[in-house]
C-alpha positions as CSV (number, residue, x, y, z in Angstrom):
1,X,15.1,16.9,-6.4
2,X,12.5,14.1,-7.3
3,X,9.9,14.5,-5.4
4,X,8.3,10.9,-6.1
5,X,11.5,9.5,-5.5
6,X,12.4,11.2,-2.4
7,X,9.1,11.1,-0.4
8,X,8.3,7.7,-1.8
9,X,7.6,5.9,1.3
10,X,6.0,8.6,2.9
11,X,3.5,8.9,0.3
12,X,2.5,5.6,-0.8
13,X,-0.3,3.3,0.4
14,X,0.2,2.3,4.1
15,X,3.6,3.0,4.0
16,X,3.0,6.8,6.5
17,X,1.5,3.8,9.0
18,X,4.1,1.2,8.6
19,X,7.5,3.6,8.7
20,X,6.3,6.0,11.6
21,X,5.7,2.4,13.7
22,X,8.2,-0.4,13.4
23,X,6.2,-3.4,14.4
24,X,8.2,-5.8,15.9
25,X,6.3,-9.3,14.0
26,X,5.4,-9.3,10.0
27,X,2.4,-8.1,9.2
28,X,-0.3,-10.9,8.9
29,X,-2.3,-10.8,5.3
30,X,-6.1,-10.5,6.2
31,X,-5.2,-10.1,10.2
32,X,-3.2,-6.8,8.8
33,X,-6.2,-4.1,9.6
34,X,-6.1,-5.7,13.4
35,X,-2.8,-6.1,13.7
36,X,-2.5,-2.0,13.0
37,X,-5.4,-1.3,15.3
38,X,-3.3,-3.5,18.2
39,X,-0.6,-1.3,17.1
40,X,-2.2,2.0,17.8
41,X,-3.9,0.7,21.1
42,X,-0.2,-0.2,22.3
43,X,1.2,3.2,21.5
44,X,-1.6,4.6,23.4
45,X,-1.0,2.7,26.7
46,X,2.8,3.4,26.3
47,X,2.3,7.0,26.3
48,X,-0.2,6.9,28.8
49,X,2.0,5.4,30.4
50,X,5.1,7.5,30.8
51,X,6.3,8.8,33.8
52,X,8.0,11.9,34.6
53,X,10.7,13.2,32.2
54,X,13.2,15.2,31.8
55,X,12.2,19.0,30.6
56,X,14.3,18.5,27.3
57,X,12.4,14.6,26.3
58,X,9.8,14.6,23.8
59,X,7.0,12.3,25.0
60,X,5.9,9.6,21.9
61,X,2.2,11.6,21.2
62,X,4.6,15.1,21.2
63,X,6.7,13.7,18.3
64,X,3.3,12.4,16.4
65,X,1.8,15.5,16.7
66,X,5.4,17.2,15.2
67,X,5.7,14.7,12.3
68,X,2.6,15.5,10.2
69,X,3.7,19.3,9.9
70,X,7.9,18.5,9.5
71,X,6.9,15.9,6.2
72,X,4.8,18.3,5.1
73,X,7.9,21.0,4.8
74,X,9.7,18.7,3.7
75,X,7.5,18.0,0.8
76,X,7.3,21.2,0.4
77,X,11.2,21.8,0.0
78,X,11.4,19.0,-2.3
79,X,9.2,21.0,-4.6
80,X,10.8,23.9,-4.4
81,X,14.3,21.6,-5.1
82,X,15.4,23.8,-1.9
83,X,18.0,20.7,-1.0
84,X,19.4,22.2,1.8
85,X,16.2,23.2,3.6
86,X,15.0,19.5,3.2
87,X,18.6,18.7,5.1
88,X,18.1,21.2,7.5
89,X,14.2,19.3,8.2
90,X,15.1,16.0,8.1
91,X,18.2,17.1,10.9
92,X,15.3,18.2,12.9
93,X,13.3,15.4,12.4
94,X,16.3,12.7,13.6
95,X,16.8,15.2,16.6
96,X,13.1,14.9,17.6
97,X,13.7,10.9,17.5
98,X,16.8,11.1,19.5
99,X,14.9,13.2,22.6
100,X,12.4,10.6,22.8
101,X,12.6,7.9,25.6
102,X,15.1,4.8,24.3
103,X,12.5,2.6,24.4
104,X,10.3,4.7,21.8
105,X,13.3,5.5,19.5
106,X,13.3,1.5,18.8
107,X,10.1,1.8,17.6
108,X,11.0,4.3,14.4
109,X,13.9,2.3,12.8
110,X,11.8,2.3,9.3
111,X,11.2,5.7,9.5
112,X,14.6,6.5,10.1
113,X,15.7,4.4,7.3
114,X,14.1,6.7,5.3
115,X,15.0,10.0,6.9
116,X,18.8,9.4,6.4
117,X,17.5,7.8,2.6
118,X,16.1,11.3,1.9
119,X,19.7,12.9,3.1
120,X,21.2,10.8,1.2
121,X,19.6,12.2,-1.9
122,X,19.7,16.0,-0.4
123,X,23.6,16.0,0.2
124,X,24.0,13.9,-3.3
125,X,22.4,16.4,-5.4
126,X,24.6,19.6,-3.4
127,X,27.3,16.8,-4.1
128,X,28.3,16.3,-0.8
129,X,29.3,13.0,-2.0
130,X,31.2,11.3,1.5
131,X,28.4,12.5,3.7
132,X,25.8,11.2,1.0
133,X,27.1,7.8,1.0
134,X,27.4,8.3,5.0
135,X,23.3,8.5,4.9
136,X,22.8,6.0,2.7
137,X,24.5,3.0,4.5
138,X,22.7,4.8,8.0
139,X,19.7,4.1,5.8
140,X,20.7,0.1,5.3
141,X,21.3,0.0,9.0
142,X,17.8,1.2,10.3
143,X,16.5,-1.3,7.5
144,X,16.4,-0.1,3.9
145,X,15.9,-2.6,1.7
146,X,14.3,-1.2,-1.9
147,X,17.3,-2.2,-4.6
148,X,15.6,-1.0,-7.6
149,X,14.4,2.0,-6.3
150,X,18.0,3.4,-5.3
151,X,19.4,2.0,-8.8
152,X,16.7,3.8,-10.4
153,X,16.5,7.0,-8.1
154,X,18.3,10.0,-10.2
155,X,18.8,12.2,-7.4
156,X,21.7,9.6,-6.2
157,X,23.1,9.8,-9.9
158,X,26.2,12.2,-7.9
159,X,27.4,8.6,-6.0
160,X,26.1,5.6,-8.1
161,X,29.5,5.3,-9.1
162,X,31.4,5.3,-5.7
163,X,32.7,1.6,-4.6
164,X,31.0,2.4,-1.3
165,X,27.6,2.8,-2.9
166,X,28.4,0.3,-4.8
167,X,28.9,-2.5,-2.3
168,X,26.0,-1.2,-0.5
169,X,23.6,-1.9,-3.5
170,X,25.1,-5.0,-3.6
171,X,24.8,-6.2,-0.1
172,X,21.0,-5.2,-0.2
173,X,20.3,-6.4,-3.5
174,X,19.3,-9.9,-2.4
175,X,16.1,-8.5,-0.2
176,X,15.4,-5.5,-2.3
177,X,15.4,-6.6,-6.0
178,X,11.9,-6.9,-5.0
179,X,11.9,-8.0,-9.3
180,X,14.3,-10.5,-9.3
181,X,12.3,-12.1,-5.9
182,X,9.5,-12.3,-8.6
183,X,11.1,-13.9,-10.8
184,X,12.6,-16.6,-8.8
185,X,9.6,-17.0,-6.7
186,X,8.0,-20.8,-7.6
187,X,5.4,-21.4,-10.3
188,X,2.0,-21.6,-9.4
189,X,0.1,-25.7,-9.4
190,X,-3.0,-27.0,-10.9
191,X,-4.5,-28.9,-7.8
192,X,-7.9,-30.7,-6.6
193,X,-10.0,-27.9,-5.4
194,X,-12.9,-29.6,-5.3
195,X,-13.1,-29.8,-1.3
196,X,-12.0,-26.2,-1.4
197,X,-15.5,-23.3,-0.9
198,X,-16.1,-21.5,-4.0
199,X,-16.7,-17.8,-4.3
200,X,-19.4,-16.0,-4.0
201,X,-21.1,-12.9,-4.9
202,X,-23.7,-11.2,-2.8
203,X,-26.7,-10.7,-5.5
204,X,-27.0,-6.9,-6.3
205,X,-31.3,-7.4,-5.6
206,X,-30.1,-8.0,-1.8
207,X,-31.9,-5.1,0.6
208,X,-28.7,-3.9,1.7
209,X,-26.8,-3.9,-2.3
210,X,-30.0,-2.2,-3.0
211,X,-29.8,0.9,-0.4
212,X,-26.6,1.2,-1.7
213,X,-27.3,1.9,-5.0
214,X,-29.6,4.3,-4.3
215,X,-27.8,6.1,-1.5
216,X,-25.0,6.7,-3.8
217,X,-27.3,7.4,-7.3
218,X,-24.8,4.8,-8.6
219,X,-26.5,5.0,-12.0
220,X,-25.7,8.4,-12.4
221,X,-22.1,8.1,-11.5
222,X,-21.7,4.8,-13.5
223,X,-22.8,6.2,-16.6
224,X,-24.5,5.4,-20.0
225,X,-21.3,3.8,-21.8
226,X,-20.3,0.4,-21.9
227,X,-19.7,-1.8,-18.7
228,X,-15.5,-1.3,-18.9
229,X,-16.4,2.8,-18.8
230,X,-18.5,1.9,-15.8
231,X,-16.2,0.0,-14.1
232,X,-14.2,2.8,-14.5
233,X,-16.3,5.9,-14.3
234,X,-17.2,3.9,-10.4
235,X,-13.9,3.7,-9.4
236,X,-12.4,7.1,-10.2
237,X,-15.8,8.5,-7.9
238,X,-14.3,6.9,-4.9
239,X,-10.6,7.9,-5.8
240,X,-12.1,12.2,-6.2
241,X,-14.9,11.5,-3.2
242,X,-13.4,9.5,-0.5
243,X,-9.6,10.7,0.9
244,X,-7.2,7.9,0.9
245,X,-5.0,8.2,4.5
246,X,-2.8,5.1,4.5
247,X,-2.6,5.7,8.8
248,X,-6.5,6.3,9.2
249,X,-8.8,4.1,10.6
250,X,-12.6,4.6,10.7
251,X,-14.5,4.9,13.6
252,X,-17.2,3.6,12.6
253,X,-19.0,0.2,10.7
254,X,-17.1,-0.6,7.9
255,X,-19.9,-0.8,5.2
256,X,-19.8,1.8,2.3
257,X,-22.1,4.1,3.5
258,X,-20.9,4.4,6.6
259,X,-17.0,5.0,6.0
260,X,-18.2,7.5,3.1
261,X,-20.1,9.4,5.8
262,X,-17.1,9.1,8.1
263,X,-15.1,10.7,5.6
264,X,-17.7,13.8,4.8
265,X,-18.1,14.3,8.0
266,X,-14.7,14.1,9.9
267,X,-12.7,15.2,6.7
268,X,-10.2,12.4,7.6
269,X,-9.4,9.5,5.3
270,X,-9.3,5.8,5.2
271,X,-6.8,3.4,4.3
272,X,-6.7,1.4,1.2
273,X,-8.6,-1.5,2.7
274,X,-11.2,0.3,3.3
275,X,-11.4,2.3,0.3
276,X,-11.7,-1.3,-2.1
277,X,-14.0,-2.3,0.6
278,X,-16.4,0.7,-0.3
279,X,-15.7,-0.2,-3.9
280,X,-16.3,-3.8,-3.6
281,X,-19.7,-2.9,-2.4
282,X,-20.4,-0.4,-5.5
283,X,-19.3,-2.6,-7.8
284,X,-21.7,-5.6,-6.2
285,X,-24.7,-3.1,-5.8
286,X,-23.8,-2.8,-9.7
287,X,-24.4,-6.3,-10.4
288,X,-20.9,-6.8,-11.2
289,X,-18.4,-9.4,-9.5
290,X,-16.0,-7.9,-7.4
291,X,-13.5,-8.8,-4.8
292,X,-11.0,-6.5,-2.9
293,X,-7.6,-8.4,-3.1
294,X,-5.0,-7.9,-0.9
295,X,-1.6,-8.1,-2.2
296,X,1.8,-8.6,-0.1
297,X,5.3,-9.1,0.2
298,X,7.1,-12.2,0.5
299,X,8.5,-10.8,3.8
300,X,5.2,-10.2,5.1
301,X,6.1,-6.6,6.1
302,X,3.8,-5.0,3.7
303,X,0.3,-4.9,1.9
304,X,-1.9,-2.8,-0.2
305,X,-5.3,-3.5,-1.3
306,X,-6.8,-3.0,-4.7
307,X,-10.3,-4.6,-6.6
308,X,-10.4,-7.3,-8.9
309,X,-13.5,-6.8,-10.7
310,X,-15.2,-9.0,-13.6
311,X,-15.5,-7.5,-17.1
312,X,-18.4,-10.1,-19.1
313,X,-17.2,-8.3,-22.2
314,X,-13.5,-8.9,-21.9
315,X,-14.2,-12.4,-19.9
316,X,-11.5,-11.2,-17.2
317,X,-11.0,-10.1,-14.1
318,X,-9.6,-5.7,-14.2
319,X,-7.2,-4.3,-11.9
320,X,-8.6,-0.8,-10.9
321,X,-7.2,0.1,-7.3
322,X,-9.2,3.5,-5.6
323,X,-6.0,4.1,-3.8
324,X,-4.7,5.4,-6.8
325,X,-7.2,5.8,-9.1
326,X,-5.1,3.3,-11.4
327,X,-5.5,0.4,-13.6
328,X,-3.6,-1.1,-16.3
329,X,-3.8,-1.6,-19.8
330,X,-1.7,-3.6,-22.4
331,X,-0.1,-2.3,-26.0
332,X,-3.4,-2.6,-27.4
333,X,-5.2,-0.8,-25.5
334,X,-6.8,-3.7,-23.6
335,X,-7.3,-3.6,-19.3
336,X,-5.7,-5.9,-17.9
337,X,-6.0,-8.5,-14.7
338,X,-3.7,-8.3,-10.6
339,X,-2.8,-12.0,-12.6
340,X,-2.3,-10.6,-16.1
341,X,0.1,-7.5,-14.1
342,X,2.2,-9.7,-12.3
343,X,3.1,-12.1,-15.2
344,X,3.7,-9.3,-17.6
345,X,6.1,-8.0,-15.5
346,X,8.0,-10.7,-14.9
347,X,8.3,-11.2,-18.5
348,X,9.1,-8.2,-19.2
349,X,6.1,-7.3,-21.5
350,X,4.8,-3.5,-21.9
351,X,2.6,-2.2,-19.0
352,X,0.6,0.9,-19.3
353,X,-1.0,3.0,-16.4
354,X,-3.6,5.1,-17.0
355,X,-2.6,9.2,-17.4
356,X,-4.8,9.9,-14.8
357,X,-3.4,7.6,-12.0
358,X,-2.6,10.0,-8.6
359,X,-2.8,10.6,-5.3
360,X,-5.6,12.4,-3.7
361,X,-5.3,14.6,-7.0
362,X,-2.6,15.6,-5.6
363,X,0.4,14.3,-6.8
364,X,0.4,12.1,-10.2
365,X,1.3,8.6,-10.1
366,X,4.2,6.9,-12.6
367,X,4.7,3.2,-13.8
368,X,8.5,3.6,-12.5
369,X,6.6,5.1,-8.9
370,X,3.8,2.8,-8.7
371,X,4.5,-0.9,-10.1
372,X,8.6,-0.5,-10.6
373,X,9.6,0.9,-7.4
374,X,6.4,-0.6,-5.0
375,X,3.9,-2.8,-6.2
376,X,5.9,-5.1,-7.7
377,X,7.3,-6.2,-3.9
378,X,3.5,-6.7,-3.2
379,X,2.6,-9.5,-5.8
380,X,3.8,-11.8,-4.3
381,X,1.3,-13.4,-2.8
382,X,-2.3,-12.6,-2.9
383,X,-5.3,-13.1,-0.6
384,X,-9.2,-12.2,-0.8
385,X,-12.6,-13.3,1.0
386,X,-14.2,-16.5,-0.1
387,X,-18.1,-14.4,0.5
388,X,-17.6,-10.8,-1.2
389,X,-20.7,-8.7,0.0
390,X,-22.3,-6.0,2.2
391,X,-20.6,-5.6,5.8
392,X,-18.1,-8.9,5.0
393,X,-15.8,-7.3,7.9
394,X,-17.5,-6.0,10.1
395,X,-15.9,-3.6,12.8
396,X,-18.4,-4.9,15.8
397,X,-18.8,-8.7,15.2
398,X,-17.4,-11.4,13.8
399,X,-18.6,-12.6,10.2
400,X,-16.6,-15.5,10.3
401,X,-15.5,-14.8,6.9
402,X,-12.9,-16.9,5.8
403,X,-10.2,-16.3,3.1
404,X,-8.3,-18.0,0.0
405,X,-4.4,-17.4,-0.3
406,X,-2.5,-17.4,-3.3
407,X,1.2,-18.3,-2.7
408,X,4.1,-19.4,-5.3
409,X,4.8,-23.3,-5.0
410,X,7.2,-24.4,-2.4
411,X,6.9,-20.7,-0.5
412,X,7.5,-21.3,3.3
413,X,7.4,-17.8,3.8
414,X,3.6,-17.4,4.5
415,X,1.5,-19.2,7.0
416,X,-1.2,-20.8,7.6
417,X,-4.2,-19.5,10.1
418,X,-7.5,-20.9,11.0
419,X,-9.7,-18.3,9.0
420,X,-7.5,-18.5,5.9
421,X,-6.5,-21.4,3.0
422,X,-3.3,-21.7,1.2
423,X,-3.5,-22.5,-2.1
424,X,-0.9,-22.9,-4.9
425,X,-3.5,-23.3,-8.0
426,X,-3.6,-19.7,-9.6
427,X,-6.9,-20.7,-12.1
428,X,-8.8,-21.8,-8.7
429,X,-7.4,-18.4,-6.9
430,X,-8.8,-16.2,-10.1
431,X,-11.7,-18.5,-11.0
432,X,-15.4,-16.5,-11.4
């Protein structure tokens, strides 16, 4: 049993947050860490809300305090390639959903797409072939979508040949060939920009940049090697100092010093925005342009946030994303750009991730895991703040910060809001 393939969504970035709650409406690009937050608040009334129930009914906040310890045995199982005790935990896990009130159950259909997805690949690999198949269309009802990562996932190599799997693959190919979407998506458009802001860059001699850099001795972290090995040396320290928890939300001001303290003094993690956002200020506090990009699907059901940071030396923009601990170079040997990713792959051109990419050190990170079977739903459009600098969103007031969009030509997919501006012209989007 692959273990990256089977616990895929439950390992990724934001992915725990966005299968164990089913919102209702897409998921709004910059409006995405409030829309979450809403999300908690409601599932907090609801159970506050509950009224007497029957002795055998598992209340919403009994089954969230359940999952965290049932994933974690089932991870464990996976390791061990014990198939059959990962069937026998994900039974229990559906049977949890089904004792919960109706109206709760309606809330989990993601994460029950991927509990019968993981069955699938359990009862495949004991080649339990008609049961197999069984899960896998369960999983297409409750919602999967992800083509390429069931054509690419071995442990369903016992029923890829089956004409029911096959017409399966086929009927969710047009939503899940998240590469194919890519490629067809429209060309991006030179355009007039002069009446659009330009970006900014909060000047590392600010008070606040300063404290910063000093706070986090950033010039014993950075380095003495060039500015690339900087750029990296900074990024890997949040990736080993700073726990990345996709369903985590800091209580507290969202600044870098702050959420690190959070973190060291909690032991709980933050989610991926937050983590570029603690970057974002490293890297200004550095003197370096940064931004924290966040990247989504054309269905507006998912997002991850990574950096885009300014190399003078290489005259580019760098991927590096603190999530996990990742960037990308080319054959050469050169980093690359989110732009320079996104077209590569759509042409089909060599993309190398770094050896060191991973989870929380915890589990290692693959090309075929992290772009193949995920990110590569999440370039499709892109969005970042127009100001990048200390504090830019703040937890307790508003910084009116507005926010540029990138979005392939003719896309009606995305809209508009009154803090954020669509644009089509990638060289404006990436400009300095």
């Amino acid at each position: 049993m692959e273990q990256h393939n089977i616990f895929y969504n439950l390992i990724e970035p934001e992915n725990c947050f966005k299968n164990m709650v089913n919102l209702k409406k897409p998921i709004r690009r910059d409006n995405f860490f409030r829309k979450v937050l809403f999300a908690l608040l409601v599932l907090h009334i609801t159970v506050c809300s509950t009224v007497v129930k029957a002795q055998t009914e598992v209340s919403l906040q009994e089954f969230l305090e359940h999952i965290p310890l049932l994933f974690a045995q089932i991870k464990e199982s996976a390791k061990n390639n014990d198939y059959q005790a990962s069937e026998n935990l994900v039974n229990e896990t559906i049977a949890l959903i089904s004792r919960m009130p109706k109206t709760n159950q309606n809330d989990f259909d993601l994460l029950q797409s991927e509990l019968y997805y993981i069955r699938a690949c359990c009862l495949s690999m004991q080649n339990k072939i008609e049961p197999a198949i069984d899960d896998f269309e369960k999983a297409v009802e409750f919602g999967f979508t992800n083509y390429l990562r069931a054509k690419d996932d071995k442990d369903l190599d016992n029923i890829c040949t089956n004409k029911r799997f096959i017409v399966l693959m086929e009927n969710i190919r047009e939503k899940g060939d998240y590469l194919q979407i890519l490629r067809q998506s429209g060309k991006y458009q030179n355009t007039d920009t002069t009446r659009l802001p330009r970006f900014s860059y909060e000047a590392a001699t600010s008070d606040n940049l300063k404290d910063v850099r000093a706070f986090f001795k950033l010039d014993n972290i950075a380095g003495n090697g060039d500015e690339v090995s900087q750029i990296i040396n900074l990024m890997k320290w949040v990736h080993d100092n700073i726990r990345h928890d996709g369903s985590s939300f800091a209580l507290c001001e969202f600044t870098s010093i702050d959420l690190y303290n959070f973190h060291k003094s909690t032991g709980k993690g933050i989610n991926c925005r937050l983590l570029a956002i603690v970057l974002n200020e490293i890297y200004l506090a550095m003197g370096f342009k940064s931004r924290y990009v966040t990247c989504g699907s054309k269905d507006n059901t998912e997002v991850h946030v990574i950096n885009s940071v300014y190399s003078t030396k290489l005259n580019k923009w760098l991927w590096m994303d603190p999530t996990a601990n990742a960037y990308w170079i080319d054959e050469n040997g050169t980093l690359l750009s989110i732009e320079e990713v996104r077209e590569r792959l759509i042409d089909d051109r060599p993309l190398i991730l770094n050896d060191d990419a991973n989870s929380n050190n915890e589990s290692i990170r693959t090309k075929e895991g992290y772009l193949d079977g995920w990110m590569v739903k999440l370039l499709y459009w892109f969005s970042t703040p127009v100001n990048s600098g200390f504090n830019i969103e703040s937890r307790y007031r508003d910084t009116n910060q507005t926010y540029i969009s990138l979005i392939p030509l003719g896309d009606k997919s995305v809209e508009s809001q009154a803090n954020t501006i669509l644009t089509h012209d990638a060289a404006y989007f990436w400009e300095q």
